[in-house]
Chimera marker file (.cmm) of the C-alpha trace (Angstrom):
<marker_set name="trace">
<marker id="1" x="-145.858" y="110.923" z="-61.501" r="1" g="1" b="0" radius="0.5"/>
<marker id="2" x="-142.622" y="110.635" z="-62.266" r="1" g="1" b="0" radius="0.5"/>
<marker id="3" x="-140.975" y="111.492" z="-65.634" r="1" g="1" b="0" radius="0.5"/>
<marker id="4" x="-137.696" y="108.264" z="-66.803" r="1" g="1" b="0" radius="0.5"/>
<marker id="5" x="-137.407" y="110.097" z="-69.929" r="1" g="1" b="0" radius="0.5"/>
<marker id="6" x="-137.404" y="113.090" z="-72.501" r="1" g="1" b="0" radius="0.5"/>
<marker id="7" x="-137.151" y="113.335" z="-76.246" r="1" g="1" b="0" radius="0.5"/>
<marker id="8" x="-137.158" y="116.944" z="-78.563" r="1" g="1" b="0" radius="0.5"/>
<marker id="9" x="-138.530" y="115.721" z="-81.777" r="1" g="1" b="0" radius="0.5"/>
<marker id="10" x="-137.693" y="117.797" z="-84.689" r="1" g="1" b="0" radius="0.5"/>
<marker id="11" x="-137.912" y="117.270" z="-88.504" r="1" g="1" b="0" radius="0.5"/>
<marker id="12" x="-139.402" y="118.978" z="-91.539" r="1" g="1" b="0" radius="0.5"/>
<marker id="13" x="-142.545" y="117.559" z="-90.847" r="1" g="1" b="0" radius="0.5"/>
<marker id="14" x="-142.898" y="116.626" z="-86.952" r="1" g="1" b="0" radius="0.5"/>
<marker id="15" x="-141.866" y="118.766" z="-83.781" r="1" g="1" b="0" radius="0.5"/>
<marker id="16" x="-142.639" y="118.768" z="-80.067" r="1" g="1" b="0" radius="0.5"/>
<marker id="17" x="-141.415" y="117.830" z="-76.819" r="1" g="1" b="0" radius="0.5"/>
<marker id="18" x="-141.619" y="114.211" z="-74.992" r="1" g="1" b="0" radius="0.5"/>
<marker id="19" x="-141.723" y="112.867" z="-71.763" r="1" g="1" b="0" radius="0.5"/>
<marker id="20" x="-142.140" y="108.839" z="-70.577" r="1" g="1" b="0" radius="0.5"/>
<marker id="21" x="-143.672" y="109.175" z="-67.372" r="1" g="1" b="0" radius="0.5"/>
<marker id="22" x="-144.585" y="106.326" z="-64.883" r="1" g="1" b="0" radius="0.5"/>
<marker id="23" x="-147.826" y="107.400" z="-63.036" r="1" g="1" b="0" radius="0.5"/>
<marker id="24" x="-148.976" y="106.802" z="-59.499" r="1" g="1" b="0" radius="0.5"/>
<marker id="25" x="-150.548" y="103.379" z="-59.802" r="1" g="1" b="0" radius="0.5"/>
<marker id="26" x="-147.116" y="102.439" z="-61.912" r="1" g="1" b="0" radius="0.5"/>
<marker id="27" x="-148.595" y="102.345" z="-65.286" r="1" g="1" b="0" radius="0.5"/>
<marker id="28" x="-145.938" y="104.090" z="-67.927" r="1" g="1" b="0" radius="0.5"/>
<marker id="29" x="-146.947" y="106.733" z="-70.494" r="1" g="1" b="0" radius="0.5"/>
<marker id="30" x="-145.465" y="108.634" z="-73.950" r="1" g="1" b="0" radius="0.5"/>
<marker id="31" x="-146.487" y="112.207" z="-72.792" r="1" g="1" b="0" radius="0.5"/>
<marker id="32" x="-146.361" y="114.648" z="-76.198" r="1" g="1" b="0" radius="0.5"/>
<marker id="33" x="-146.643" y="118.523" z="-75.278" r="1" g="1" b="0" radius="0.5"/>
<marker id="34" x="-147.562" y="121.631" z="-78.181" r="1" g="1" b="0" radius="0.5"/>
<marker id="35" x="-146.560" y="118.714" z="-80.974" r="1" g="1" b="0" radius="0.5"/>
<marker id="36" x="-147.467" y="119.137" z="-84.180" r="1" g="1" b="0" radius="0.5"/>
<marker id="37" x="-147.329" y="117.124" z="-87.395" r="1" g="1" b="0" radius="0.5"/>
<marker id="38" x="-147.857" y="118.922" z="-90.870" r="1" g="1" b="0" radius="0.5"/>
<marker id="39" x="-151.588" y="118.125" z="-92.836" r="1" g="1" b="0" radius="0.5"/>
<marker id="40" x="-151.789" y="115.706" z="-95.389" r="1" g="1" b="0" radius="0.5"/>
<marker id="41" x="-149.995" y="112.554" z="-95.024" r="1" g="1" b="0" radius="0.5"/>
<marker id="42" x="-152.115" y="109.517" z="-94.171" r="1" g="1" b="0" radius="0.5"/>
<marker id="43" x="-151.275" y="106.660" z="-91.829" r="1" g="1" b="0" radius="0.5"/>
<marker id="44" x="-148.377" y="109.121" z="-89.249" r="1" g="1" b="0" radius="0.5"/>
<marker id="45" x="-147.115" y="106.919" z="-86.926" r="1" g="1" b="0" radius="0.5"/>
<marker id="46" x="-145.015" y="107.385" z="-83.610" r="1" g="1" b="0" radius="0.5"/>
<marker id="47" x="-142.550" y="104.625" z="-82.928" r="1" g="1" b="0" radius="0.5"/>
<marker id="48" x="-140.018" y="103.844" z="-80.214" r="1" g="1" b="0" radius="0.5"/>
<marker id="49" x="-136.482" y="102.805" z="-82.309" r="1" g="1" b="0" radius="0.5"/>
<marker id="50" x="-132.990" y="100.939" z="-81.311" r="1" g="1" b="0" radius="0.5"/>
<marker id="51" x="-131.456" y="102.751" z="-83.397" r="1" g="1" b="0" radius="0.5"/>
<marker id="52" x="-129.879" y="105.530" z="-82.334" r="1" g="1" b="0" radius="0.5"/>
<marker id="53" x="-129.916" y="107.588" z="-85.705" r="1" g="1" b="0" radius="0.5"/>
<marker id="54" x="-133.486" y="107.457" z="-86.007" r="1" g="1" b="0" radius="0.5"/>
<marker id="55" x="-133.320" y="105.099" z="-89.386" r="1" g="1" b="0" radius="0.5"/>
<marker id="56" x="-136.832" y="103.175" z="-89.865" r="1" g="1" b="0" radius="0.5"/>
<marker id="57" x="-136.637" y="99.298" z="-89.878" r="1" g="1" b="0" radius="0.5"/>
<marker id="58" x="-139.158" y="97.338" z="-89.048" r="1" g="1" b="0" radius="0.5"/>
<marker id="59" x="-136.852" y="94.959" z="-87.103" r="1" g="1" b="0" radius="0.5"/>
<marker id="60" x="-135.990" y="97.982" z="-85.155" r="1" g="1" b="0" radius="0.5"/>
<marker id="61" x="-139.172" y="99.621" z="-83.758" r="1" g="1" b="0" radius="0.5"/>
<marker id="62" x="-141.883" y="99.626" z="-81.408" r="1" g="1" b="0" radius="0.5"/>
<marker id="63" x="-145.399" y="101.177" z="-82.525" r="1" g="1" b="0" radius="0.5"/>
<marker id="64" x="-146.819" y="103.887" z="-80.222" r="1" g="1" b="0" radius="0.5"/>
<marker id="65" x="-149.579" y="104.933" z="-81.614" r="1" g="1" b="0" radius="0.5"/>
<marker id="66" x="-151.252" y="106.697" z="-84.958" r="1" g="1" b="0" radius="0.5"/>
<marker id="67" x="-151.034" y="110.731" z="-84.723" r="1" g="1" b="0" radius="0.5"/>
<marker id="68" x="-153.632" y="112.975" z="-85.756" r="1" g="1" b="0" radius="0.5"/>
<marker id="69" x="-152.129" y="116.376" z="-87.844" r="1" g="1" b="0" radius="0.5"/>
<marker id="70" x="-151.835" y="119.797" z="-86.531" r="1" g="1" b="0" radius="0.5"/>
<marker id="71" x="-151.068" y="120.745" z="-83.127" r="1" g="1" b="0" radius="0.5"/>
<marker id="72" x="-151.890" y="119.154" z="-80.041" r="1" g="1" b="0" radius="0.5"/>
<marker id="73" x="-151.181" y="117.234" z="-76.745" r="1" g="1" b="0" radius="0.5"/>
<marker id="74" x="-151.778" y="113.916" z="-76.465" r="1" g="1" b="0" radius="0.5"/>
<marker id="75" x="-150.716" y="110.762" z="-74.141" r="1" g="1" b="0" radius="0.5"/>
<marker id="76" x="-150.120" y="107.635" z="-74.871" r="1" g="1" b="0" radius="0.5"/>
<marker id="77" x="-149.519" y="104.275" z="-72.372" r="1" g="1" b="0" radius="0.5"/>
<marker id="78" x="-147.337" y="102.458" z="-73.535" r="1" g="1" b="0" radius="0.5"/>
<marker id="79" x="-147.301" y="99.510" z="-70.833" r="1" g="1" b="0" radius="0.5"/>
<marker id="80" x="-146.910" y="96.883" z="-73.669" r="1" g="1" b="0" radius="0.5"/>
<marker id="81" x="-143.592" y="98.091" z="-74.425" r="1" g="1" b="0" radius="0.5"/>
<marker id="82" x="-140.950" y="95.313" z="-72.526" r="1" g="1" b="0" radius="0.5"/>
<marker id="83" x="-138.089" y="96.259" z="-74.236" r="1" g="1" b="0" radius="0.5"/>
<marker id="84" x="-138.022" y="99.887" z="-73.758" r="1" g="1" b="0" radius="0.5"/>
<marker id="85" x="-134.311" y="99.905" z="-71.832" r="1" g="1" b="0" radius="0.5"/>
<marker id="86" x="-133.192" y="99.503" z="-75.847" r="1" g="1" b="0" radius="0.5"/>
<marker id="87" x="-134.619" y="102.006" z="-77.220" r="1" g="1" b="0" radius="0.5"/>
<marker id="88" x="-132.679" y="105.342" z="-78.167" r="1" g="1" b="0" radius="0.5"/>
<marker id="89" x="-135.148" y="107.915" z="-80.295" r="1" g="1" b="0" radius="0.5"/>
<marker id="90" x="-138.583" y="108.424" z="-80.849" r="1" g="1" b="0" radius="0.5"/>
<marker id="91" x="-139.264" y="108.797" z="-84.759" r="1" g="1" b="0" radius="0.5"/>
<marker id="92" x="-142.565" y="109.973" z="-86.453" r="1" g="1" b="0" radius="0.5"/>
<marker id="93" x="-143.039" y="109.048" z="-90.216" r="1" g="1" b="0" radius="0.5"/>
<marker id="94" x="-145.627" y="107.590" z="-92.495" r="1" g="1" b="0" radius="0.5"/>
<marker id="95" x="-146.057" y="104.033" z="-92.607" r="1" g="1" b="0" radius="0.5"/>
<marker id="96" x="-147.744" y="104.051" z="-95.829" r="1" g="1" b="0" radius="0.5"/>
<marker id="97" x="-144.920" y="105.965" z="-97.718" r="1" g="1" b="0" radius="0.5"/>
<marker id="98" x="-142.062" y="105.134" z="-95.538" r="1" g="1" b="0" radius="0.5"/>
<marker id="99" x="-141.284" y="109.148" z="-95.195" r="1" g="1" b="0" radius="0.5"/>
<marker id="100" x="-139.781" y="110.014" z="-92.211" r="1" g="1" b="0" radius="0.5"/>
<marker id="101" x="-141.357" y="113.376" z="-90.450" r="1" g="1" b="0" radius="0.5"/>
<marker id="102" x="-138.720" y="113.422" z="-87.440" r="1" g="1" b="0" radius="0.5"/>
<marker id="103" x="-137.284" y="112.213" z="-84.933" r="1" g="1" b="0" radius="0.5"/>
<marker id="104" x="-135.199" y="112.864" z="-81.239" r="1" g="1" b="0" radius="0.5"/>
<marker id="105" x="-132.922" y="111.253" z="-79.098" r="1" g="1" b="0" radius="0.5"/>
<marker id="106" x="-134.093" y="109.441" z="-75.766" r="1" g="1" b="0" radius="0.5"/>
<marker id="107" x="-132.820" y="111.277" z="-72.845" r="1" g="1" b="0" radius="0.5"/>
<marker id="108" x="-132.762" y="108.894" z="-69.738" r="1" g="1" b="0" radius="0.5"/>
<marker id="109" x="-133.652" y="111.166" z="-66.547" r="1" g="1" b="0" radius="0.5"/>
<marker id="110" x="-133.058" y="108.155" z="-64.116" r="1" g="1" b="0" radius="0.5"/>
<link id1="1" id2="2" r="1" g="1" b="0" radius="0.2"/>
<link id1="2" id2="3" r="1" g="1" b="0" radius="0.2"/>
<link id1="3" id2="4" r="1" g="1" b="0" radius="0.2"/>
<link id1="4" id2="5" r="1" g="1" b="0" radius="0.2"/>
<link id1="5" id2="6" r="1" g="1" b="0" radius="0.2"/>
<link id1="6" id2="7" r="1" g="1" b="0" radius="0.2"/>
<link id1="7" id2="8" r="1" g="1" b="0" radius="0.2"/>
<link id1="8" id2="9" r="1" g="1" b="0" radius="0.2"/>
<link id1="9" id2="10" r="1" g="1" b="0" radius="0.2"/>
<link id1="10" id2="11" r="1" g="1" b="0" radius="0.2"/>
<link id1="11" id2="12" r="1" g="1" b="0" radius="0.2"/>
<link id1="12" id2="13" r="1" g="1" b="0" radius="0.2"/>
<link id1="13" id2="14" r="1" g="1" b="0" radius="0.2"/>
<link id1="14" id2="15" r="1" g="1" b="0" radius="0.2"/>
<link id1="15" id2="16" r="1" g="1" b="0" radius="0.2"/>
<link id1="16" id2="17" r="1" g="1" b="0" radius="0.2"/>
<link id1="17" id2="18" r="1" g="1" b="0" radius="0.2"/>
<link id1="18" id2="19" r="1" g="1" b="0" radius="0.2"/>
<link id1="19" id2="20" r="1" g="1" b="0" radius="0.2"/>
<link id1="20" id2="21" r="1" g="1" b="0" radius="0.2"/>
<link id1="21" id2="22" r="1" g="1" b="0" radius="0.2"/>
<link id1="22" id2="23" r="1" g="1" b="0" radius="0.2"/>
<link id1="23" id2="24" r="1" g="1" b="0" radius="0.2"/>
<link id1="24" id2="25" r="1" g="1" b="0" radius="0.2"/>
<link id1="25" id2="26" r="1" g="1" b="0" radius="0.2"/>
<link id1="26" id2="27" r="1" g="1" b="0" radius="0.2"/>
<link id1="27" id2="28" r="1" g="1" b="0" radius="0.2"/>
<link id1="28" id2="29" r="1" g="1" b="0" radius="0.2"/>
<link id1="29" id2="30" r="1" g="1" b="0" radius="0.2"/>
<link id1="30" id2="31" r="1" g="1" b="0" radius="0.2"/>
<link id1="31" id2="32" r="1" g="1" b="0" radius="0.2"/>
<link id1="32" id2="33" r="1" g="1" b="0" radius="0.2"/>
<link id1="33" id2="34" r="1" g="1" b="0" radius="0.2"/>
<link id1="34" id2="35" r="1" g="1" b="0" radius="0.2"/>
<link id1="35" id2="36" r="1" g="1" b="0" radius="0.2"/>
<link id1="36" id2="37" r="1" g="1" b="0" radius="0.2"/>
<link id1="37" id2="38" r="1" g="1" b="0" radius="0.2"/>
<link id1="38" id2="39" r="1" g="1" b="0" radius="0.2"/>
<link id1="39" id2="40" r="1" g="1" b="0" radius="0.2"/>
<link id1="40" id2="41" r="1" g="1" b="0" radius="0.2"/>
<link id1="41" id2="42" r="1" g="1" b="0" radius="0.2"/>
<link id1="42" id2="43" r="1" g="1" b="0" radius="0.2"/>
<link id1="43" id2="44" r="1" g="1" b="0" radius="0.2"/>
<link id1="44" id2="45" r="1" g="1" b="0" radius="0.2"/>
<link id1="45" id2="46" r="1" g="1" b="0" radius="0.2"/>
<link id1="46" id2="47" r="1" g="1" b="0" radius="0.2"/>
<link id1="47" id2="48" r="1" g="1" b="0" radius="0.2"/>
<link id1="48" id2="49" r="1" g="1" b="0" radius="0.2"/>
<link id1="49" id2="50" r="1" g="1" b="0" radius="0.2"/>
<link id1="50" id2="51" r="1" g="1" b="0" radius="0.2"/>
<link id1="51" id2="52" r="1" g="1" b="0" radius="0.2"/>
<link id1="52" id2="53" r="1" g="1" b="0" radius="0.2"/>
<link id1="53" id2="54" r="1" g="1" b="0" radius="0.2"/>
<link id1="54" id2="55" r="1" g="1" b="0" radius="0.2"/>
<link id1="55" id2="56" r="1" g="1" b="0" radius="0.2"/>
<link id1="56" id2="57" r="1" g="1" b="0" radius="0.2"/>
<link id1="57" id2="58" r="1" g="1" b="0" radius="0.2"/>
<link id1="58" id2="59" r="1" g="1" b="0" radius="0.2"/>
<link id1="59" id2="60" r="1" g="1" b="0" radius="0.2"/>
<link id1="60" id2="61" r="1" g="1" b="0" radius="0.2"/>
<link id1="61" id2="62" r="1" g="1" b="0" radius="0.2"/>
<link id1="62" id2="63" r="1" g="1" b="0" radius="0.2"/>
<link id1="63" id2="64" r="1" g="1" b="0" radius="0.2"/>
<link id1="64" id2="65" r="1" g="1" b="0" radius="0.2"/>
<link id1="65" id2="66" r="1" g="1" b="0" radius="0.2"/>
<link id1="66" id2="67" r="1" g="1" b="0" radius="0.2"/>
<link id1="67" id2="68" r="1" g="1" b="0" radius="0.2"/>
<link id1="68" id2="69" r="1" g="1" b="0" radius="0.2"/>
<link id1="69" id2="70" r="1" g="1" b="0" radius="0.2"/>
<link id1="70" id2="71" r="1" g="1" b="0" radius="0.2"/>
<link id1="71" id2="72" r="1" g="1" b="0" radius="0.2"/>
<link id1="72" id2="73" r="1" g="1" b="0" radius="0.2"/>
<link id1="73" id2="74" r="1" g="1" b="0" radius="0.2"/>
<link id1="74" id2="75" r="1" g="1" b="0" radius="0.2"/>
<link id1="75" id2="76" r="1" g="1" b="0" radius="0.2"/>
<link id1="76" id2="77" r="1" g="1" b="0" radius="0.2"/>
<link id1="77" id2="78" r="1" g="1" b="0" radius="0.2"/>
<link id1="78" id2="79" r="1" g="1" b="0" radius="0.2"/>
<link id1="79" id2="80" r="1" g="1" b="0" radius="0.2"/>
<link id1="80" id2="81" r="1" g="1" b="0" radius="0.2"/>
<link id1="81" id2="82" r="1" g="1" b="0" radius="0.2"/>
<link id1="82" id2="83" r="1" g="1" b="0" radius="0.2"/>
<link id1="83" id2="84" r="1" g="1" b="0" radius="0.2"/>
<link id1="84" id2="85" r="1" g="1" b="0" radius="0.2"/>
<link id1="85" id2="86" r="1" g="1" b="0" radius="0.2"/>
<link id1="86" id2="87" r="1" g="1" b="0" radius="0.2"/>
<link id1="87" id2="88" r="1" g="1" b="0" radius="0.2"/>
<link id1="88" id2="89" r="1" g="1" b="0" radius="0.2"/>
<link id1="89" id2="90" r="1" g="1" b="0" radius="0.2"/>
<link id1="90" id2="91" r="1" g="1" b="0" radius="0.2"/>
<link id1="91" id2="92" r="1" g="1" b="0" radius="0.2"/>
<link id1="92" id2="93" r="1" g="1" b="0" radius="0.2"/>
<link id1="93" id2="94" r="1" g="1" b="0" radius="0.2"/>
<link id1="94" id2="95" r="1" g="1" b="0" radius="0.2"/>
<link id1="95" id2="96" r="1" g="1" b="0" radius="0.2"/>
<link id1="96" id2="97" r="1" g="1" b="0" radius="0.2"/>
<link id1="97" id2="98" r="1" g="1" b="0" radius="0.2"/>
<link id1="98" id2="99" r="1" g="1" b="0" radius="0.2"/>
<link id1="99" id2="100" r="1" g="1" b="0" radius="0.2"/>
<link id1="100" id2="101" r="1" g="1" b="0" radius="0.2"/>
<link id1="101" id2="102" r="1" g="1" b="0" radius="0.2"/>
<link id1="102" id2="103" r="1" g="1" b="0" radius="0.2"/>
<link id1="103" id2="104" r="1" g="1" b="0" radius="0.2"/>
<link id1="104" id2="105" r="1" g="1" b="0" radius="0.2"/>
<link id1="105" id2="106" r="1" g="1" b="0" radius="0.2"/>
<link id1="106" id2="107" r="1" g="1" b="0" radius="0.2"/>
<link id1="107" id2="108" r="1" g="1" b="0" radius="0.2"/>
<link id1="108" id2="109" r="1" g="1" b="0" radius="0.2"/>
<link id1="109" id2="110" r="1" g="1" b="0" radius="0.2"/>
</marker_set>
């Protein structure tokens, strides 16, 4: 395994480390380590983003995947992602209200 990127998300309602990691058989994976997201809102989503401020458009992201609340570790593939050279931050929000939870900037390792 080797990790291409990291990302510190941090907001009033989303924080936790993450790592994009290709794996052995070259597959690529969202890695999120002791996240947690606060109780309560329905529909959390984490997205990739262009934009480098972490402002939600939907010309502008990439959905990851739906997060469950509370703390936990979770990974994601995210394979179907072609574009991911231009993407800058990882955000978490809720779709349904358009409320923004966090966000962090997309550290290339490589």
């Amino acid at each position: 395994m080797k990790t291409i990127a990291t990302a510190r998300i941090e907001g009033p309602e989303a924080i936790g480390d993450a790592e994009i990691v290709q794996l052995e058989n070259g597959a690529f994976q969202l890695q999120l380590k002791e996240f947690w997201v606060a109780q309560g809102a329905p529909d959390v989503q984490i997205v990739f983003s262009k934009a480098q401020d972490g402002v939600i458009s939907e010309s502008n992201i990439r959905f990851i995947a739906k997060l469950p609340a509370g703390t936990f570790n979770q990974n994601f593939e995210i394979d179907h992602l072609s574009d991911f050279e231009q993407m800058k931050t990882l955000i978490v929000y809720c779709k349904q209200f358009f409320a923004h939870f966090g966000h962090g900037t997309i550290e290339r390792v490589i």
